[in-house]
MARDODREN-717562 format. One record per atom (N, C-alpha, C, CB): x, y negated, z negated; atom name. Coordinates in Angstrom, 1 decimal, padded with zeros to 4 digits. Glycine has a CB too. Layout:
// MARDODREN-717562
      X      Y      Z atom
      X      Y      Z   CA
...
This chain:
// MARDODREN-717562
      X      Y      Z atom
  046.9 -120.8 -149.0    N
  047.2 -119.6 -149.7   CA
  047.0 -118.3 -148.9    C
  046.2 -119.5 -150.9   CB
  046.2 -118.2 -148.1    N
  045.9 -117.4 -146.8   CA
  046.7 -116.9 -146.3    C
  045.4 -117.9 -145.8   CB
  047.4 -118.4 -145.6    N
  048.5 -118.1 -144.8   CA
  049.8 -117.4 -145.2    C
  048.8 -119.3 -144.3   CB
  049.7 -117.8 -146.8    N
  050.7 -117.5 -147.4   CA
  050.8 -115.9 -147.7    C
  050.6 -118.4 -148.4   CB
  049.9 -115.1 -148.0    N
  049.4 -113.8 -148.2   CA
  049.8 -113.1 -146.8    C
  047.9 -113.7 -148.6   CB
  049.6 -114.0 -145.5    N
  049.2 -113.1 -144.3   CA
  051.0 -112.9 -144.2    C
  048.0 -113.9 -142.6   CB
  051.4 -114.2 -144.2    N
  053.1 -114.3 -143.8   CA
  053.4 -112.9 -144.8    C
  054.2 -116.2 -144.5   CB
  053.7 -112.7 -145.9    N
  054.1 -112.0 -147.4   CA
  053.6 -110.2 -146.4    C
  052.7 -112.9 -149.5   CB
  052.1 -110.3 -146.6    N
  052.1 -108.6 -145.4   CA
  053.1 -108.6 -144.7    C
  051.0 -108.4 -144.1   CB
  053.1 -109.5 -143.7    N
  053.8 -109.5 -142.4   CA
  055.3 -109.2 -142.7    C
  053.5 -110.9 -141.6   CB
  055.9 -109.7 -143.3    N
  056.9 -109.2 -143.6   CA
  057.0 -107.7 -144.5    C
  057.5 -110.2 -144.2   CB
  056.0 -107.1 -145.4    N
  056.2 -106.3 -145.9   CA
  055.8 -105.0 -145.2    C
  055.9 -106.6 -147.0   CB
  055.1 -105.1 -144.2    N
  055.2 -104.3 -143.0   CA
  056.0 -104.1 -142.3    C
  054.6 -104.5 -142.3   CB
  057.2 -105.1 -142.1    N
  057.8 -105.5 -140.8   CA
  059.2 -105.0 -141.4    C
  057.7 -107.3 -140.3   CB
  059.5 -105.0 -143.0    N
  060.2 -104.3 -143.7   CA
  060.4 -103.0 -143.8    C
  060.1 -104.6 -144.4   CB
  058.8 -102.3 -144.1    N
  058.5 -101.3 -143.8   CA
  059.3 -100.6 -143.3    C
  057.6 -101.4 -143.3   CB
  058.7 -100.9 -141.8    N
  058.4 -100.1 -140.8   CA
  060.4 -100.1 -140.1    C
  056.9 -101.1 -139.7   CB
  061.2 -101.2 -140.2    N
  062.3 -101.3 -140.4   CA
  063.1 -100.1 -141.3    C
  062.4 -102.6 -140.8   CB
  062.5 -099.7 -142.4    N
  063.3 -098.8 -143.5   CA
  063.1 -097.5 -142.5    C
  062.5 -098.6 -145.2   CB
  061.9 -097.5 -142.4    N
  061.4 -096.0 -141.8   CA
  062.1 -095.2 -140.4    C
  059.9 -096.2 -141.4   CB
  062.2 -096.2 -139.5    N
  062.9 -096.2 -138.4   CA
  064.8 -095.9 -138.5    C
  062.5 -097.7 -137.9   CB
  064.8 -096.5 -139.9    N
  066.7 -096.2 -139.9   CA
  066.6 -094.5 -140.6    C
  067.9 -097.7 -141.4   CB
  065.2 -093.7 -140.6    N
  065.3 -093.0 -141.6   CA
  065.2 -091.6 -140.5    C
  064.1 -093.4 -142.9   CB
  064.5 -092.4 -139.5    N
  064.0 -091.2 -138.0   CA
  065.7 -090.8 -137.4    C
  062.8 -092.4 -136.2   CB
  066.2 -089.6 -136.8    N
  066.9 -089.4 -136.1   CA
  066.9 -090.1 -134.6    C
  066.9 -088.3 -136.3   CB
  068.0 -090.5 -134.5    N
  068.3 -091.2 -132.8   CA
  068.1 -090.2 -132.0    C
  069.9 -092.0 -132.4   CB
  067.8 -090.9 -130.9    N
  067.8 -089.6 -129.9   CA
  069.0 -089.7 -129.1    C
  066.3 -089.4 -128.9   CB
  069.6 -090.5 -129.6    N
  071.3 -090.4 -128.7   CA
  072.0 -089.9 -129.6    C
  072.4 -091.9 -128.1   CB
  071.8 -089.1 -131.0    N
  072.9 -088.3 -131.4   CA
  072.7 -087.3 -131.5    C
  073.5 -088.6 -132.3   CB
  074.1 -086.8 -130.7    N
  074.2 -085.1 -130.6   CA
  074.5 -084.4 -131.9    C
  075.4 -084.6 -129.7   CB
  073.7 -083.4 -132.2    N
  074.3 -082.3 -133.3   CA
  074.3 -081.0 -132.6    C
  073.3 -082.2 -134.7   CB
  075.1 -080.5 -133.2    N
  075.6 -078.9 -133.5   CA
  076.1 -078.0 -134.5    C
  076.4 -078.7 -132.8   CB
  075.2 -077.4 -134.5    N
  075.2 -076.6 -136.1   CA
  076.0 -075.8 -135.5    C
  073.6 -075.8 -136.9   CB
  077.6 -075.1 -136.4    N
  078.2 -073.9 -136.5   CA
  078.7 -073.6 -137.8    C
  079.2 -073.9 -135.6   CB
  077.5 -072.4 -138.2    N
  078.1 -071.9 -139.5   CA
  079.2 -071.2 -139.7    C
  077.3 -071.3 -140.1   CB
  079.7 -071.2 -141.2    N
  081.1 -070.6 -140.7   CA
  080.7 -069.9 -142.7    C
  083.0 -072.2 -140.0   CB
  081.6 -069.0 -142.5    N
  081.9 -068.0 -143.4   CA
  083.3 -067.8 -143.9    C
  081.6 -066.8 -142.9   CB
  083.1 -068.1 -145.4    N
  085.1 -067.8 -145.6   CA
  085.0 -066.1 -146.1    C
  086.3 -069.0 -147.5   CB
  085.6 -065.9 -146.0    N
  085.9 -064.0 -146.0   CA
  087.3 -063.7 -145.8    C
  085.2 -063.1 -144.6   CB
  087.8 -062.6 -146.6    N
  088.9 -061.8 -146.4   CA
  089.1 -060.9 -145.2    C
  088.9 -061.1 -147.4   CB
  087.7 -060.5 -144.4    N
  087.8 -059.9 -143.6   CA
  087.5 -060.2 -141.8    C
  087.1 -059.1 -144.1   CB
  088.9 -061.1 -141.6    N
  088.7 -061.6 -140.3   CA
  088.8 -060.5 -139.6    C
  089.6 -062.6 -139.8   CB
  089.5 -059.4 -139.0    N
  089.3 -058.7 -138.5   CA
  088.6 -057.8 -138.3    C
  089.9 -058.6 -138.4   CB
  088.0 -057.3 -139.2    N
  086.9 -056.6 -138.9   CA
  085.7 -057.3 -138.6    C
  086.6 -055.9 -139.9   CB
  085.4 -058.8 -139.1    N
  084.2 -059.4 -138.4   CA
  084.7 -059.4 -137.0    C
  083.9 -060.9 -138.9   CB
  086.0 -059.9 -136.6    N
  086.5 -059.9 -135.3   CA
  085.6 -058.7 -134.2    C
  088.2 -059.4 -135.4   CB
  086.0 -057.5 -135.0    N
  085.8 -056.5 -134.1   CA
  084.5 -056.7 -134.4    C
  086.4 -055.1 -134.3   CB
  083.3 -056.8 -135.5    N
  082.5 -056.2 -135.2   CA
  081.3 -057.5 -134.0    C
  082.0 -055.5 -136.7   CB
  081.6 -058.8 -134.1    N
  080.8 -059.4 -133.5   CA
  081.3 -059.5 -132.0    C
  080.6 -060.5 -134.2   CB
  082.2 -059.0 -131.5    N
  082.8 -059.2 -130.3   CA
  082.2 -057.7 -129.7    C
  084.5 -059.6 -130.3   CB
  082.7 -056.6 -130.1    N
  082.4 -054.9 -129.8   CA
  081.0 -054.6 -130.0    C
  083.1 -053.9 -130.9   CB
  079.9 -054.6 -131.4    N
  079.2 -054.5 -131.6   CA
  077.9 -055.3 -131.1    C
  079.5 -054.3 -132.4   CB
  078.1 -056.9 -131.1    N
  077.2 -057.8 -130.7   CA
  077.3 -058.6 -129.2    C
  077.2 -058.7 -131.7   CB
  078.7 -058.3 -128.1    N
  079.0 -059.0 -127.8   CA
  080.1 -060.1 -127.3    C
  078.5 -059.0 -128.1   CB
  079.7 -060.9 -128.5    N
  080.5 -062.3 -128.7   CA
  082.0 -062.3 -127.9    C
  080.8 -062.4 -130.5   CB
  082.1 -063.8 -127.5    N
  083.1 -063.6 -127.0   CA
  084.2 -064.7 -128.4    C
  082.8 -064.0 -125.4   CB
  085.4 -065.1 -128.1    N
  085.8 -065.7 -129.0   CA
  086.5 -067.0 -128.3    C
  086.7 -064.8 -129.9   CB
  086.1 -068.3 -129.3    N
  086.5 -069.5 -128.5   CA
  087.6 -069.8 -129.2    C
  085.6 -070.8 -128.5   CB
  088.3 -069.5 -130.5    N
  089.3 -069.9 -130.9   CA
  089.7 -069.0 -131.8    C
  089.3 -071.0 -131.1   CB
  091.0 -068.5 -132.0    N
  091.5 -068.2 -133.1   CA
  093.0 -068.3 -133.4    C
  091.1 -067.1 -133.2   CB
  093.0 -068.4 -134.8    N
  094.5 -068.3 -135.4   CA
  094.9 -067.8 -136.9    C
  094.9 -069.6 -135.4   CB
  096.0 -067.6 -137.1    N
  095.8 -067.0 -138.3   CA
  095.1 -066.6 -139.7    C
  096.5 -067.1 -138.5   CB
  094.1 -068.0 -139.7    N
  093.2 -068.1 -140.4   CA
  092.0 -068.3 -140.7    C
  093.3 -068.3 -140.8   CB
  091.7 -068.4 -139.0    N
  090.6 -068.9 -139.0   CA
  090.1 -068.1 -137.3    C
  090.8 -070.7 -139.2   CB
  088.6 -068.1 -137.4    N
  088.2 -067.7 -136.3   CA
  086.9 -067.8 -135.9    C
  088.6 -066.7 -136.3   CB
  086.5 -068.4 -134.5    N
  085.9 -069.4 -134.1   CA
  085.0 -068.1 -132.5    C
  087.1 -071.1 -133.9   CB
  083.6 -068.0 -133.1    N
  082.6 -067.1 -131.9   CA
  082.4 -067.5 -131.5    C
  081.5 -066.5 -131.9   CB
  081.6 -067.1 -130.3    N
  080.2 -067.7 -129.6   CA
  079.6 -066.3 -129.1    C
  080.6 -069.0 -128.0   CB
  078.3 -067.0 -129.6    N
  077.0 -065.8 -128.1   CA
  077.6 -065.4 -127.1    C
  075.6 -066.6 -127.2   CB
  077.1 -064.2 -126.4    N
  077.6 -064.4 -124.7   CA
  077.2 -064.8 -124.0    C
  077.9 -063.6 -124.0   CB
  076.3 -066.0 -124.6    N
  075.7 -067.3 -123.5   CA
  076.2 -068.4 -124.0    C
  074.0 -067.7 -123.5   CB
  076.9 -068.7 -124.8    N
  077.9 -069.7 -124.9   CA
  077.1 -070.4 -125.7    C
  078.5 -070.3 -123.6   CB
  075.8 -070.6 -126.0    N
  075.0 -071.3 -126.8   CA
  075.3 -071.8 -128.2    C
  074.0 -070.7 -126.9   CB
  075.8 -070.6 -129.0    N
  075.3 -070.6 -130.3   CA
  077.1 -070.5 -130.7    C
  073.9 -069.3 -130.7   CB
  077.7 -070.7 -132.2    N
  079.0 -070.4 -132.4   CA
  078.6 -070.1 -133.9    C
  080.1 -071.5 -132.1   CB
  079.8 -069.3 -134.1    N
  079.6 -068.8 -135.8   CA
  081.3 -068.7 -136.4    C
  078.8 -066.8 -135.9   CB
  081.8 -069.5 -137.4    N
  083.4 -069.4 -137.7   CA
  083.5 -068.4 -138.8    C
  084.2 -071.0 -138.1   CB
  084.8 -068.1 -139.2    N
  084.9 -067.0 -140.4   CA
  086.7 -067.8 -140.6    C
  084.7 -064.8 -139.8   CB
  086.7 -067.6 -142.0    N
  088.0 -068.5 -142.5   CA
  088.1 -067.9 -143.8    C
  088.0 -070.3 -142.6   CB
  089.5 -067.8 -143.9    N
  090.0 -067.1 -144.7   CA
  090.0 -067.7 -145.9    C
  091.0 -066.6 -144.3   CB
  089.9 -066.9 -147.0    N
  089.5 -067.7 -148.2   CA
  090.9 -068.5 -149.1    C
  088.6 -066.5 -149.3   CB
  091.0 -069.2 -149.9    N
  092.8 -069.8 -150.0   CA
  093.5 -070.3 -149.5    C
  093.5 -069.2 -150.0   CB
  093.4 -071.0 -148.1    N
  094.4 -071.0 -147.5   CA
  094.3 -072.6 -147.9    C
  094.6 -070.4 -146.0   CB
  095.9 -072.5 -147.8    N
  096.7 -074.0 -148.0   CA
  096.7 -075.1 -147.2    C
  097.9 -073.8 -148.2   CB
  095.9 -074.8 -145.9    N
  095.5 -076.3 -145.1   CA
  094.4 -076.4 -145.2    C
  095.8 -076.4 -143.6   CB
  093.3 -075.9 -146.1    N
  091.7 -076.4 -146.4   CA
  092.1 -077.1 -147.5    C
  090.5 -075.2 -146.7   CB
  091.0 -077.6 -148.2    N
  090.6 -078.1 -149.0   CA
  089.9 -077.5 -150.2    C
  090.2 -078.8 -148.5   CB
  089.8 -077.4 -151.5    N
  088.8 -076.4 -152.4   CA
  088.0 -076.2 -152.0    C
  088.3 -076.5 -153.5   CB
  087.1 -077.1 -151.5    N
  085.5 -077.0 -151.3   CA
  085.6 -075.6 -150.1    C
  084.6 -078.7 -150.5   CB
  087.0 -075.5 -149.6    N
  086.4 -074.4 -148.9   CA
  087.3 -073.2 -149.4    C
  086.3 -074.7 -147.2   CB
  087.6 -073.2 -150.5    N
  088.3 -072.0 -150.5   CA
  087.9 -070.4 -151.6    C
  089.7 -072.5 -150.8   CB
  086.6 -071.1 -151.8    N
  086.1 -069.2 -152.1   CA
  085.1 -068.8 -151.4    C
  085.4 -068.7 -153.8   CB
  085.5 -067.2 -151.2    N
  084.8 -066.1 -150.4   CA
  082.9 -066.3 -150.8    C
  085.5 -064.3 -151.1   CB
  083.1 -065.7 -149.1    N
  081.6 -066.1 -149.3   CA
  081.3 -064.4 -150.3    C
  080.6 -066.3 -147.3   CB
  080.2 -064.1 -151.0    N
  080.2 -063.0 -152.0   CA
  079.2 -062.2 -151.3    C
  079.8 -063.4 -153.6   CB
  078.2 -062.4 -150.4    N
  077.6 -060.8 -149.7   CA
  076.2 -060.9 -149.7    C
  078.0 -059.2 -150.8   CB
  075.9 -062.1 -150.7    N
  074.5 -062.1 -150.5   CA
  074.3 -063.2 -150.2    C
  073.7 -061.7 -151.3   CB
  073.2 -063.5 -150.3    N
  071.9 -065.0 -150.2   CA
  072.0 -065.8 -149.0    C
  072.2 -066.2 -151.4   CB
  072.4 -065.2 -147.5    N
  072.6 -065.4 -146.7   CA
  072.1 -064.3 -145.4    C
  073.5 -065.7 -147.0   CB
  071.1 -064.8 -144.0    N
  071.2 -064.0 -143.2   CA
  071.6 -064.9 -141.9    C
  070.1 -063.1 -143.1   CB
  071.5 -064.1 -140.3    N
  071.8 -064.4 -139.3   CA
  070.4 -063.9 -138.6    C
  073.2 -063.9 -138.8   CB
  069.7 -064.6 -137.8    N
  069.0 -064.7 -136.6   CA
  069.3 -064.6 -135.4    C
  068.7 -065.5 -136.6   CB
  069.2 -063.6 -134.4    N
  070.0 -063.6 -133.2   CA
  068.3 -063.4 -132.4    C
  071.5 -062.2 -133.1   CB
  068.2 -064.6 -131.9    N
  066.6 -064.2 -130.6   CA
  067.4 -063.4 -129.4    C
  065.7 -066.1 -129.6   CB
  066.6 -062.7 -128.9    N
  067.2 -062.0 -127.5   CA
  066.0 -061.7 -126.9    C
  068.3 -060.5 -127.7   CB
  065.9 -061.5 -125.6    N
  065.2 -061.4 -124.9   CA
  064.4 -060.0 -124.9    C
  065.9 -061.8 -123.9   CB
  065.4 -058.9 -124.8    N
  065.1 -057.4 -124.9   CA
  065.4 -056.9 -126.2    C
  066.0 -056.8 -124.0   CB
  064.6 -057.3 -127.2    N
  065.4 -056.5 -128.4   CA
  065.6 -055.2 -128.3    C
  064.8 -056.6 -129.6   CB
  064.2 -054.2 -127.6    N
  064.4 -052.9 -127.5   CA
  065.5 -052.1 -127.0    C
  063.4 -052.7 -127.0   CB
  066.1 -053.1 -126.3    N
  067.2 -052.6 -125.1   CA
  068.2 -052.7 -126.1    C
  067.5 -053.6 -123.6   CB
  068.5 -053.7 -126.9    N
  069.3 -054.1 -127.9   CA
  069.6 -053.0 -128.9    C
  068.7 -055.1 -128.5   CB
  068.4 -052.9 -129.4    N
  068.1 -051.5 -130.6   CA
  068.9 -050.4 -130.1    C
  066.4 -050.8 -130.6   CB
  068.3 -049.8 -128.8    N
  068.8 -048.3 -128.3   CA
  070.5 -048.7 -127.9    C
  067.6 -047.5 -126.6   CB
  070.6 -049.9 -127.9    N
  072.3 -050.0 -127.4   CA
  073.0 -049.7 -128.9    C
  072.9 -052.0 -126.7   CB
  072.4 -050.1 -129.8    N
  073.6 -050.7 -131.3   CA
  073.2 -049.3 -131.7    C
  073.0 -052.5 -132.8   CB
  072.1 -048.3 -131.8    N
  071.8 -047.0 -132.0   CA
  072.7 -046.2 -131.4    C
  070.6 -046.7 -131.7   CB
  072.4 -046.3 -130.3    N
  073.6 -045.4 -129.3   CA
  075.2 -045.4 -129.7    C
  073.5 -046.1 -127.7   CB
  075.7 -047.1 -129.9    N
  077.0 -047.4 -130.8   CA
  077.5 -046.7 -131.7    C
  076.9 -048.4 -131.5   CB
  075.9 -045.9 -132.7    N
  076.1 -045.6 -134.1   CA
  076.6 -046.7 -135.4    C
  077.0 -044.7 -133.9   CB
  075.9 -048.0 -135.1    N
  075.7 -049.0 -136.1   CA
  074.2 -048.6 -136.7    C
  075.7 -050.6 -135.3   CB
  074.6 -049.0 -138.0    N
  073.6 -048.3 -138.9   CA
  072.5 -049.5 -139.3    C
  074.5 -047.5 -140.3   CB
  071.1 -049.2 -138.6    N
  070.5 -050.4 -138.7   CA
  069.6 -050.3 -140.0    C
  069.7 -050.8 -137.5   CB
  069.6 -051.2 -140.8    N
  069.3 -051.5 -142.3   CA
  067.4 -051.7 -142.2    C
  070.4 -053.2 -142.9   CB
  066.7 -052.0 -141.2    N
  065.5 -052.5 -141.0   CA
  065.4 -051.8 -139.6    C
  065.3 -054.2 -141.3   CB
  064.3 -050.6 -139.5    N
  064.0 -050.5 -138.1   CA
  063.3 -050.9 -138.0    C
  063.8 -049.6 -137.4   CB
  063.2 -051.3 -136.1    N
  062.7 -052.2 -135.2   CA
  060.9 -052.0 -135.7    C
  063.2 -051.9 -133.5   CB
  060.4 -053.1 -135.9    N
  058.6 -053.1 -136.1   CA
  058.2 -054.5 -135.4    C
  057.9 -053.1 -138.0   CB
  057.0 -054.1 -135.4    N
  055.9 -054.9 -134.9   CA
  055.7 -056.3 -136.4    C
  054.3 -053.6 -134.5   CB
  055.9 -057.5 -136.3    N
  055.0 -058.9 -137.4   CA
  053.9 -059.0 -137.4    C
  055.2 -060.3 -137.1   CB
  052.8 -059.4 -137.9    N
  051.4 -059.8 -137.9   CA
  051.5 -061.1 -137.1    C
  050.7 -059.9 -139.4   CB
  052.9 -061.6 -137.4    N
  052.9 -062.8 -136.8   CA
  053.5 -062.9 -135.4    C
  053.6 -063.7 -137.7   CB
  053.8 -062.0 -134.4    N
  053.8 -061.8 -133.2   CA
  055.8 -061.2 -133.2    C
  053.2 -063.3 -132.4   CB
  056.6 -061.6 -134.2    N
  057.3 -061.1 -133.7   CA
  057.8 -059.6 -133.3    C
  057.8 -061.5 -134.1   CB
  059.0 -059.2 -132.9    N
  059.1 -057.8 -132.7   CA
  061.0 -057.8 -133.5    C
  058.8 -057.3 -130.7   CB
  061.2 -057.1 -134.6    N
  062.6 -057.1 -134.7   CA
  063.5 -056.2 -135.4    C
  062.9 -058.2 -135.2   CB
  064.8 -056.2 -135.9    N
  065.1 -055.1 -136.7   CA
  066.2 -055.6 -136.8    C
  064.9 -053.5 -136.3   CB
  067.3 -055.2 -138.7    N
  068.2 -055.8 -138.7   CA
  069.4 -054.8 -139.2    C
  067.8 -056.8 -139.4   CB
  070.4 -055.5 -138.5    N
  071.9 -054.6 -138.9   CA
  072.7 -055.6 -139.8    C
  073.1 -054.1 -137.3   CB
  073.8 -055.3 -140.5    N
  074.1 -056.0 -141.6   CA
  076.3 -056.2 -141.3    C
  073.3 -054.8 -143.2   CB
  076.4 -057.3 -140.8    N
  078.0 -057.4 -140.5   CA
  078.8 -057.1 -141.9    C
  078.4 -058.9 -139.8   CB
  080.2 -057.0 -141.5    N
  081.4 -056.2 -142.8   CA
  081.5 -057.6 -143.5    C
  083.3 -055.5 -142.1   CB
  080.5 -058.2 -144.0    N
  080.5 -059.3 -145.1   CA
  079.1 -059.4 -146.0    C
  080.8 -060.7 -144.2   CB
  078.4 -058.4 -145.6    N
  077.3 -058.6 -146.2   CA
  076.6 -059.1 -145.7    C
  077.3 -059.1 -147.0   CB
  076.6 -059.8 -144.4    N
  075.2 -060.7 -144.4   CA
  074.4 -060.0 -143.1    C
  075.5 -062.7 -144.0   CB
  072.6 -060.0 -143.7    N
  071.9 -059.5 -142.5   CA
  071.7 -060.0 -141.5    C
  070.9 -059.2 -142.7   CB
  071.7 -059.6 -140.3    N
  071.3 -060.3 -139.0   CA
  070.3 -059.2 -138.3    C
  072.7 -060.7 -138.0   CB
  069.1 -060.8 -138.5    N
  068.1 -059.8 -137.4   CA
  067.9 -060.2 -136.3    C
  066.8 -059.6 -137.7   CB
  067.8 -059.2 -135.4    N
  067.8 -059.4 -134.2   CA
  066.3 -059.6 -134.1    C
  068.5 -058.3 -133.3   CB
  065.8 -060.4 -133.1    N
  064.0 -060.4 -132.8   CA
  064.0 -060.8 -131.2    C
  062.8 -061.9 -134.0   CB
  062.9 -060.9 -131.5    N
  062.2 -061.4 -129.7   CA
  061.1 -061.6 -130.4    C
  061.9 -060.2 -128.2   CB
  061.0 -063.3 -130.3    N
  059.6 -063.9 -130.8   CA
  058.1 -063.8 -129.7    C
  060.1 -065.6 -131.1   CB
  057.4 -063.8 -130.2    N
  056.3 -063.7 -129.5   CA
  054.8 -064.2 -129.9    C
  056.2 -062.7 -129.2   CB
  054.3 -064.8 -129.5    N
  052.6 -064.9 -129.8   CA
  051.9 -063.7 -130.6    C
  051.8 -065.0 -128.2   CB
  051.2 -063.8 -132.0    N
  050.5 -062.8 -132.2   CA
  049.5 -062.7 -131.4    C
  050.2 -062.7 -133.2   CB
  048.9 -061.2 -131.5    N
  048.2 -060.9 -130.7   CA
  046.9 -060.8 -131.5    C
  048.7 -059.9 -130.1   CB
């Protein structure tokens, strides 16, 4: 009866620990997050994340249009709302809220006096966190906020 109990654990551990493992991410698969935005206003996002932030552009076409950082790191798409080679799920506008953007940079300050100097109108001036960061946010021709920061250790 012992034996019988110890075998019955042993598997229900061995099951376990089997579930849990299919439940952990592999470390051989690659991900890459690129959010993407449907909007009426490709061109003016155009201009403003390429002129205003930077960005360079990895792809575009009539309906669609595909960023990157100007470290090539990070990408962000914008697609037009309706169009007849998507599918529903992607075809209404994104609406202006309940959404922001995070941009880390090294120099935010340098950042600030650049997008100031531009005459981009920043929605959050640059302050000090309790929690070490430093940041301030400008808001793209879709509504959504992006703050710029430079994270840091509080002090």
């Amino acid at each position: 009866m012992k034996k019988l109990f110890i075998l019955i654990a042993a598997i229900c551990i061995t099951a376990n620990a089997n579930a849990q493992s299919n439940l952990t991410p592999k470390k051989n698969i690659t991900m890459k997050l690129n959010a993407g935005i449907i909007t009426e206003k490709l061109a003016e996002t155009k201009s403003f994340y390429t002129q205003t932030l930077g960005f360079g552009v990895t792809f575009e076409n009539e309906f669609y249009i595909l960023l990157h950082t100007p470290n090539k790191e990070a990408e962000i798409s914008f697609l037009l709302p309706n169009h007849p080679s998507q599918k529903p799920l992607f075809h209404k506008p994104f609406q202006g809220q309940g959404m922001y953007l995070t941009i880390e940079v090294e120099d935010v300050d340098k950042i600030y006096r650049e997008l100031k100097q531009k005459g981009i109108k920043i929605e959050i001036e640059i302050r000090n966190e309790p929690w070490g960061d430093r940041h301030f946010a400008i808001q793209d021709p879709n509504g959504i906020g992006i703050d710029i920061v430079k994270y840091s250790a509080p002090e």
